[in-house]
C-alpha positions, 0 to 999 in steps of 0.5 A, a space after each residue: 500500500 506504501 507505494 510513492 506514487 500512489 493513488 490515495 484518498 483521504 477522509 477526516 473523520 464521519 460523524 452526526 450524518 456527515 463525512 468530511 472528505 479531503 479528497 484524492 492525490 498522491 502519496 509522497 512517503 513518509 516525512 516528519 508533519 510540519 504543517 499537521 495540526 493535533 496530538 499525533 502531530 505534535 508529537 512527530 515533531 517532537 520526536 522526529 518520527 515520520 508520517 506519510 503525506 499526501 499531495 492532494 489533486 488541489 496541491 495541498 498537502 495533508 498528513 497520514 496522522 491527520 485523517 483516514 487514507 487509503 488507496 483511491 480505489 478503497 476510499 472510493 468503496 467506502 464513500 460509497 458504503 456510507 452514501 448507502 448508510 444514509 451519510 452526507 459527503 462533504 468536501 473540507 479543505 485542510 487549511 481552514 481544518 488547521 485555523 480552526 484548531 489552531 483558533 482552538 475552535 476545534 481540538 483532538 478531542 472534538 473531531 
């Protein structure tokens, strides 16, 4: 699955009826999360772990430890799957993820 090169999707999290999807693009391998926001973040900085990253199709970039991903195939089943559930597709953009928790408006605990 840890192919550089790869096609990807990537999902922030689903809950009350609504899954927030990053979108597509490509995995880059593993790299410490400079730009991610959140625990697991914060703490590959710290200890200088690596963490995959995916150069979305809009040219951003979001962290393994950041969402849910997948391969493009997988992550398109299941969309489809909780479509089928009754669950909203939205598509959030990574950035205004990040002011929000950096605003504190959201924190690990709240996603």
């Amino acid at each position: 699955m840890r192919e550089v090169g790869q096609r990807v999707g990537a999902i922030l999290g689903a809950k009350e009826g609504i899954v927030e999807f990053l979108g597509y693009g490509v995995y880059e391998g593993d790299h410490i999360p400079e730009e991610a926001v959140g625990f697991m973040a914060d703490a590959s900085r710290v200890c200088k772990w690596t963490n995959p990253r995916i150069r979305l199709d809009s040219g951003k970039v979001v962290y393994g430890c950041e969402c849910w991903w997948g391969s493009e195939a997988k992550v398109k089943v299941q969309l489809a799957e909780y479509r089928a559930s009754g669950y909203r597709i939205v598509e959030v953009d990574i950035d205004a993820i990040r002011k929000k928790y950096a605003d504190g408006e959201i924190n690990d605990k709240k996603r």
